[in-house]
Biopython code that builds the backbone (N, CA, C, O; Angstrom):
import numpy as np
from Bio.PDB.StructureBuilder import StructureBuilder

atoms = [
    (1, "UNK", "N", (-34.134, -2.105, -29.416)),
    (1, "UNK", "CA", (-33.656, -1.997, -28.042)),
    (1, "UNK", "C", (-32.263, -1.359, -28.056)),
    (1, "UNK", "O", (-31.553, -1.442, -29.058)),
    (2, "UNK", "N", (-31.916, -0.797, -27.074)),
    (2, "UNK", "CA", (-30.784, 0.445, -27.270)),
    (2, "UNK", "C", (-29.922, -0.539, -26.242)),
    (2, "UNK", "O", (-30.479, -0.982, -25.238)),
    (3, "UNK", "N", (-28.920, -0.770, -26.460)),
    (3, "UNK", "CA", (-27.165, -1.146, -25.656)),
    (3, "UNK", "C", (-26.209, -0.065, -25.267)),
    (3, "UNK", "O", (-25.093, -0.214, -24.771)),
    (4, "UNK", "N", (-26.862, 1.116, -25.590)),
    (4, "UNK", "CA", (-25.680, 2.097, -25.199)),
    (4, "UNK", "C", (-25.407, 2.104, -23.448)),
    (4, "UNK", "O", (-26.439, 1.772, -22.865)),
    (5, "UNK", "N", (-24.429, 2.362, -22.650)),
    (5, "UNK", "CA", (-24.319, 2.630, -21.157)),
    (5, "UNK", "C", (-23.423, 3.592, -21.112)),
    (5, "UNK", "O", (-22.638, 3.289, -22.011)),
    (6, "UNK", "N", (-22.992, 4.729, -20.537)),
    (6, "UNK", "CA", (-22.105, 5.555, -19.965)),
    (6, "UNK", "C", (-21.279, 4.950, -19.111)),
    (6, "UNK", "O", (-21.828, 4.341, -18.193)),
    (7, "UNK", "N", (-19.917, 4.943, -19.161)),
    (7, "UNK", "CA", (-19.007, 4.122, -18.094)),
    (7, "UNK", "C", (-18.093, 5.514, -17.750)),
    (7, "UNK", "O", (-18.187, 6.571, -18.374)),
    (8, "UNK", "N", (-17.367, 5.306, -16.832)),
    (8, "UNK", "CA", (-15.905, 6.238, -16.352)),
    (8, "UNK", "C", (-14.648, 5.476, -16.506)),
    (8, "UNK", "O", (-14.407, 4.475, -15.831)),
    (9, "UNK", "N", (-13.841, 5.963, -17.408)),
    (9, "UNK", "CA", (-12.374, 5.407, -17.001)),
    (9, "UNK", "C", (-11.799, 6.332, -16.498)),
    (9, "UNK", "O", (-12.189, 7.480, -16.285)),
    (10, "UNK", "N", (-10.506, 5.670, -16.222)),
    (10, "UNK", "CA", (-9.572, 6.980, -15.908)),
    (10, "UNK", "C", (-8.295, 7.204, -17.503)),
    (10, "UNK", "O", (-7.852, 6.263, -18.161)),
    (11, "UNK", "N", (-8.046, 8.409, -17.694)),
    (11, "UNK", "CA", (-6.815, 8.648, -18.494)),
    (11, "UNK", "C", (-5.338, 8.315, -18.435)),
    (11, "UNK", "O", (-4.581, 8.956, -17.706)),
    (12, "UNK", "N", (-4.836, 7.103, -19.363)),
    (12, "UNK", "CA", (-3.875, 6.528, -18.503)),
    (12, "UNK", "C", (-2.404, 7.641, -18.797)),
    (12, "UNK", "O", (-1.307, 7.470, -18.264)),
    (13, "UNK", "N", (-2.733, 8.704, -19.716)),
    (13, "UNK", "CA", (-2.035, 9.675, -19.838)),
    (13, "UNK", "C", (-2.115, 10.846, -19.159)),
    (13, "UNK", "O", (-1.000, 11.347, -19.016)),
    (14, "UNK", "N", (-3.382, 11.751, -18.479)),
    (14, "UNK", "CA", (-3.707, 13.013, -17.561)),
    (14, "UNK", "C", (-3.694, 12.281, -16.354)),
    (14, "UNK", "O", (-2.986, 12.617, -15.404)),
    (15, "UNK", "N", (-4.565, 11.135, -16.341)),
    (15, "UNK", "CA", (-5.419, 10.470, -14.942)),
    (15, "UNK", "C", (-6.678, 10.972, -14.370)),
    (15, "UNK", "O", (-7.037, 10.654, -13.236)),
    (16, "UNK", "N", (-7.480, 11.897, -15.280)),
    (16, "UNK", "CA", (-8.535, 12.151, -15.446)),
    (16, "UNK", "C", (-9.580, 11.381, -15.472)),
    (16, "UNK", "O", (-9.380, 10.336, -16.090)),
    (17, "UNK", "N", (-10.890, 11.534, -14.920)),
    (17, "UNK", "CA", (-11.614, 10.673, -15.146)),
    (17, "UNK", "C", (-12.758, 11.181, -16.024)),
    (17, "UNK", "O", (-13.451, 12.094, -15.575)),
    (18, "UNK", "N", (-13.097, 10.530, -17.588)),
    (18, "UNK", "CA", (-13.420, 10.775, -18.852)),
    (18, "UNK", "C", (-14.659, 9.745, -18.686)),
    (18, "UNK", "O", (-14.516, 8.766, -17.954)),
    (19, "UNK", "N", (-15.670, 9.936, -19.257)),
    (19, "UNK", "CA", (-16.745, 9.594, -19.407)),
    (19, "UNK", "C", (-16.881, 9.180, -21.260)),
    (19, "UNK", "O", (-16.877, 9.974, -22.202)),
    (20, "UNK", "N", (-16.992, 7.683, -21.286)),
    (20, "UNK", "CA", (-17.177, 7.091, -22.581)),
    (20, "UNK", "C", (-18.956, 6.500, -22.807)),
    (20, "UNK", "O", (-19.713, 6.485, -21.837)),
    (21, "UNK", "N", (-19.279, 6.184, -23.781)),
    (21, "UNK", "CA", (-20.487, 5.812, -24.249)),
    (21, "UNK", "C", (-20.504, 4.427, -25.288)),
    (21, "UNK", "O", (-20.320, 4.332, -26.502)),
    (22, "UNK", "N", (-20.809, 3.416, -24.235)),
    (22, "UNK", "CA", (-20.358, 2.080, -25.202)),
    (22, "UNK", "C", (-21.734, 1.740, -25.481)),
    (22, "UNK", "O", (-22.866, 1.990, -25.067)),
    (23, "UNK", "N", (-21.022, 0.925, -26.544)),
    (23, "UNK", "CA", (-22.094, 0.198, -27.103)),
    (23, "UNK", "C", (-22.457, -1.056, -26.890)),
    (23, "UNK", "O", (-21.674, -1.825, -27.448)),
    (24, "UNK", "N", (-23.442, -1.676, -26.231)),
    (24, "UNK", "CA", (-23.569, -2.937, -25.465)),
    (24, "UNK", "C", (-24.080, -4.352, -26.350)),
    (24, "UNK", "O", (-24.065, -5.566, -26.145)),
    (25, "UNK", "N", (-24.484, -3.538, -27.324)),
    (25, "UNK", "CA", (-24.631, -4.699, -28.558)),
    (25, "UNK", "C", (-23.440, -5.591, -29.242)),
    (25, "UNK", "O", (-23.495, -6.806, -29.435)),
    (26, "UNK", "N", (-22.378, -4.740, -29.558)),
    (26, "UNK", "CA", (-21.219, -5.470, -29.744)),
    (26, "UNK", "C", (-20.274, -6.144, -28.857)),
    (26, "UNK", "O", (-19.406, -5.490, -28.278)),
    (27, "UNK", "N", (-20.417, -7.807, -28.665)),
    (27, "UNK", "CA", (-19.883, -8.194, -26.783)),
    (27, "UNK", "C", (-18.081, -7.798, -27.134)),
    (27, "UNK", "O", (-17.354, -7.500, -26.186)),
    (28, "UNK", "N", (-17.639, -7.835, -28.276)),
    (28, "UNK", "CA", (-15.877, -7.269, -28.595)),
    (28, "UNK", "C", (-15.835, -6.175, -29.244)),
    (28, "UNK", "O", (-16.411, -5.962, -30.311)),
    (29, "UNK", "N", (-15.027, -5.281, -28.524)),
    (29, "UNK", "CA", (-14.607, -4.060, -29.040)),
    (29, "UNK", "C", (-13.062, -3.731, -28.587)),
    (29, "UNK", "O", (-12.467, -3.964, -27.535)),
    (30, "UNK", "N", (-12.690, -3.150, -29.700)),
    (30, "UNK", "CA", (-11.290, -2.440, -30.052)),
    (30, "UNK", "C", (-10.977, -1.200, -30.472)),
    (30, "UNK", "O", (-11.050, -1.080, -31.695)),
    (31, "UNK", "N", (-10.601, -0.081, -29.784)),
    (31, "UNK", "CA", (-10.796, 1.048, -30.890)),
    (31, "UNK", "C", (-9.493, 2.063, -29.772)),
    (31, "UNK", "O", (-8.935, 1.684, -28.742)),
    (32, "UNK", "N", (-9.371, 3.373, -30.491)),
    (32, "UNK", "CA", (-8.858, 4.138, -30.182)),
    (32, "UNK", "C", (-9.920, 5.182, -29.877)),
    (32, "UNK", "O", (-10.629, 5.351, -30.869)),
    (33, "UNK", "N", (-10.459, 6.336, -28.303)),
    (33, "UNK", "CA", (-10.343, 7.379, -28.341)),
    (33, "UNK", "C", (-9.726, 8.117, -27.996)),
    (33, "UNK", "O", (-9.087, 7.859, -26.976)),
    (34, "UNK", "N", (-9.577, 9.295, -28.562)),
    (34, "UNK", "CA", (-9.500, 10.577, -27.769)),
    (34, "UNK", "C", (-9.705, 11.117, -26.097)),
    (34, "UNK", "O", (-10.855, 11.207, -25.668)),
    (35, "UNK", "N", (-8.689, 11.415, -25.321)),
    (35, "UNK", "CA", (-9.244, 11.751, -24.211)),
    (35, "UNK", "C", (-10.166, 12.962, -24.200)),
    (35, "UNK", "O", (-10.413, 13.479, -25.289)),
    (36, "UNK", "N", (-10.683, 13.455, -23.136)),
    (36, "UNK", "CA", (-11.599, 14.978, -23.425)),
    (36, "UNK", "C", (-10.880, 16.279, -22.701)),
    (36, "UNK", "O", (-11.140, 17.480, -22.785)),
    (37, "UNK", "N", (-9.731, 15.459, -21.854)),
    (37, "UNK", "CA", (-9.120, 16.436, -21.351)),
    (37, "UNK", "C", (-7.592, 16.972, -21.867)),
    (37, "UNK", "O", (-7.236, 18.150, -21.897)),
    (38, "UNK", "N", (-6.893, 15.947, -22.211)),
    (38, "UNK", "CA", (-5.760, 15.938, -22.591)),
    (38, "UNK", "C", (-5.345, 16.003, -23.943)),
    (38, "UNK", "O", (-4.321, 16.554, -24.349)),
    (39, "UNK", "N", (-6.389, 15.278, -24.770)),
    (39, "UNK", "CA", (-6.785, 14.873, -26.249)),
    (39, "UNK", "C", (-5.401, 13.633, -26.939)),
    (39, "UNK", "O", (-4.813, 13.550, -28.017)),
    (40, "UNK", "N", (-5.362, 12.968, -25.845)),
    (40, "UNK", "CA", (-3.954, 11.802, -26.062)),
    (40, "UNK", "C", (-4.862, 10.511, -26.572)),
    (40, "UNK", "O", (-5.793, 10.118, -25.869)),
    (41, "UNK", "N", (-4.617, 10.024, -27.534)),
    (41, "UNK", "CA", (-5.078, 8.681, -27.770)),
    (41, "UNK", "C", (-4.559, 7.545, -27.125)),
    (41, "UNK", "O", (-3.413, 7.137, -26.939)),
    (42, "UNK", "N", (-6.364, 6.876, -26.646)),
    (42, "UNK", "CA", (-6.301, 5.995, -25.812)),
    (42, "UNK", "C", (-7.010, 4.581, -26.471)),
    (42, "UNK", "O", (-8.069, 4.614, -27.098)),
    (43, "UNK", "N", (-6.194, 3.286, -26.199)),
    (43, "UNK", "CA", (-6.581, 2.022, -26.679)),
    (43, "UNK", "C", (-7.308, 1.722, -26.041)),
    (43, "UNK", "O", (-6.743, 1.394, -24.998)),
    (44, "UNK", "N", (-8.407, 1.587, -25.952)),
    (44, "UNK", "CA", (-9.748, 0.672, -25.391)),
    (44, "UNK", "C", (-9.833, -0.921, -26.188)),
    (44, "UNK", "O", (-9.662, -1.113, -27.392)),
    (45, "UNK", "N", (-10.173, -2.051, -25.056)),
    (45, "UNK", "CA", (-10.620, -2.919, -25.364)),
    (45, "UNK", "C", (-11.890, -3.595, -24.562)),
    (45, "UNK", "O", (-11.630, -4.247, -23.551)),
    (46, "UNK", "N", (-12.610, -3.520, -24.786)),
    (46, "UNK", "CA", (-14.252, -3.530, -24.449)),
    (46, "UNK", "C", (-14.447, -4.908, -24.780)),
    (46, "UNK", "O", (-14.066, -5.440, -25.822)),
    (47, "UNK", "N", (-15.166, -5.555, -23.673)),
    (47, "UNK", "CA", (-15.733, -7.051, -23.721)),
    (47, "UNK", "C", (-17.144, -6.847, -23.269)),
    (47, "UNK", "O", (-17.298, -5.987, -22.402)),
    (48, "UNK", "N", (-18.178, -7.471, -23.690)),
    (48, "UNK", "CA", (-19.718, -7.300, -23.055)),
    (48, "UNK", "C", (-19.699, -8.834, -22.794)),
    (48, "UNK", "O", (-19.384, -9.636, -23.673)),
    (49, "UNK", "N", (-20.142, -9.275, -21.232)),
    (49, "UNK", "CA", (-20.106, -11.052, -21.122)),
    (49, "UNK", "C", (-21.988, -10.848, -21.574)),
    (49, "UNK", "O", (-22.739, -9.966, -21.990)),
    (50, "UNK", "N", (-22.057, -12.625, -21.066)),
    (50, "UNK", "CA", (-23.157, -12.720, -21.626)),
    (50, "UNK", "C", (-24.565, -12.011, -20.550)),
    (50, "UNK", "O", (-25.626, -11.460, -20.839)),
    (51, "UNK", "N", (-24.007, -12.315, -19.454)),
    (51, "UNK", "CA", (-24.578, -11.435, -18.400)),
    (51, "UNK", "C", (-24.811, -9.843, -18.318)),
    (51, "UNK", "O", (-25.344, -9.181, -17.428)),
    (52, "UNK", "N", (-24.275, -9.475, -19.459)),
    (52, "UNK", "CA", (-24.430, -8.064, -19.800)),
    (52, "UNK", "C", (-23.247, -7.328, -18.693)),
    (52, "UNK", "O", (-23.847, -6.372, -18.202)),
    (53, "UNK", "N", (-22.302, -7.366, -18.302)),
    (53, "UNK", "CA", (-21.135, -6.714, -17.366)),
    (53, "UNK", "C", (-20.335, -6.416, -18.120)),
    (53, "UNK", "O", (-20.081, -7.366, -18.860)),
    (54, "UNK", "N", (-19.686, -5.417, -18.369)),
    (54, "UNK", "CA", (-18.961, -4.559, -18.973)),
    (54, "UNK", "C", (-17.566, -4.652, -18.915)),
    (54, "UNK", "O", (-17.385, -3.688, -18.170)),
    (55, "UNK", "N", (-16.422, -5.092, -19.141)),
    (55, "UNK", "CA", (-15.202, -4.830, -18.888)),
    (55, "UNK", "C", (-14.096, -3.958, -19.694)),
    (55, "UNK", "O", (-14.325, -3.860, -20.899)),
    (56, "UNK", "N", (-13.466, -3.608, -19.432)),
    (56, "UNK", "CA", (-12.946, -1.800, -20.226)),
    (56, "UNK", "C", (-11.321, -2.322, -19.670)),
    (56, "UNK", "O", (-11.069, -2.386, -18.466)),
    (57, "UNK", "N", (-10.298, -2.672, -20.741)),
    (57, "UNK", "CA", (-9.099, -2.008, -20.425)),
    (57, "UNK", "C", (-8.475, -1.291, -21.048)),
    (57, "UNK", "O", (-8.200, -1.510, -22.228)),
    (58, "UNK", "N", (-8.065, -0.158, -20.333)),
    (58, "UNK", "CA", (-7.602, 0.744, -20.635)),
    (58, "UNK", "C", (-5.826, 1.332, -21.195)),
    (58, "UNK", "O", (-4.922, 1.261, -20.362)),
    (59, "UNK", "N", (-5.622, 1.699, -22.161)),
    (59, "UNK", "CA", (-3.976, 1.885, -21.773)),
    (59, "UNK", "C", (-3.310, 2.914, -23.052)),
    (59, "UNK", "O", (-3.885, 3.339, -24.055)),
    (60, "UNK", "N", (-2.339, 3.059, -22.742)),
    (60, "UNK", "CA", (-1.386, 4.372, -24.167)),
    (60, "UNK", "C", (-2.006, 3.580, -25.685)),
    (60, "UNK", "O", (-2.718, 2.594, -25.879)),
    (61, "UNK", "N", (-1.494, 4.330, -26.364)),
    (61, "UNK", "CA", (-1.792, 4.099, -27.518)),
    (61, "UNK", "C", (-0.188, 2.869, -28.171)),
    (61, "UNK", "O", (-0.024, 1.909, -28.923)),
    (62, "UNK", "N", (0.398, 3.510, -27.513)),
    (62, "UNK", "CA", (1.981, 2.740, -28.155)),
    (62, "UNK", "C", (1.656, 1.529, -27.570)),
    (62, "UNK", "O", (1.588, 0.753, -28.524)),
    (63, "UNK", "N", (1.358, 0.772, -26.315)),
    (63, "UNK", "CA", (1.343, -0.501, -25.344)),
    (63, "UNK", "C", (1.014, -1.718, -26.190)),
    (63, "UNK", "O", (0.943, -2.831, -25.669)),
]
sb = StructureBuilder()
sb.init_structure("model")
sb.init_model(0)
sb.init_chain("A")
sb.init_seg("    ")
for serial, (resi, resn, name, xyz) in enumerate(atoms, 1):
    if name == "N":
        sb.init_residue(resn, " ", resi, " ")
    sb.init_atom(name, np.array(xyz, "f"), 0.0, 1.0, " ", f" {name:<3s}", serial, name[0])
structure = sb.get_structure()
């Protein structure tokens, strides 16, 4: 069974809105990407509850 979903954040460096591809199997996540517009690294922290709802915060890489 596949967990992937497409979400939108916004870039807390352009303010672009970037299209990510999470993974819904892992309910904690931590990582750094790349924006697609700006190419500034961005800290993501990704929670999956048990209800399957998604929460994404977003912020600089230095924060």
């Amino acid at each position: 069974m596949q967990y992937l979903q497409e979400m939108a954040i916004q870039c807390p460096y352009c303010g672009e809105v970037i299209e990510l591809l999470i993974d819904g199997s892992v309910p904690q996540q931590s990582y750094i990407e790349d924006c697609q517009v700006c190419c500034c690294p961005i800290h993501l922290d990704i929670t999956i509850t048990d209800d399957r709802q998604t929460c994404i915060v977003v912020r600089h890489e230095n924060e």
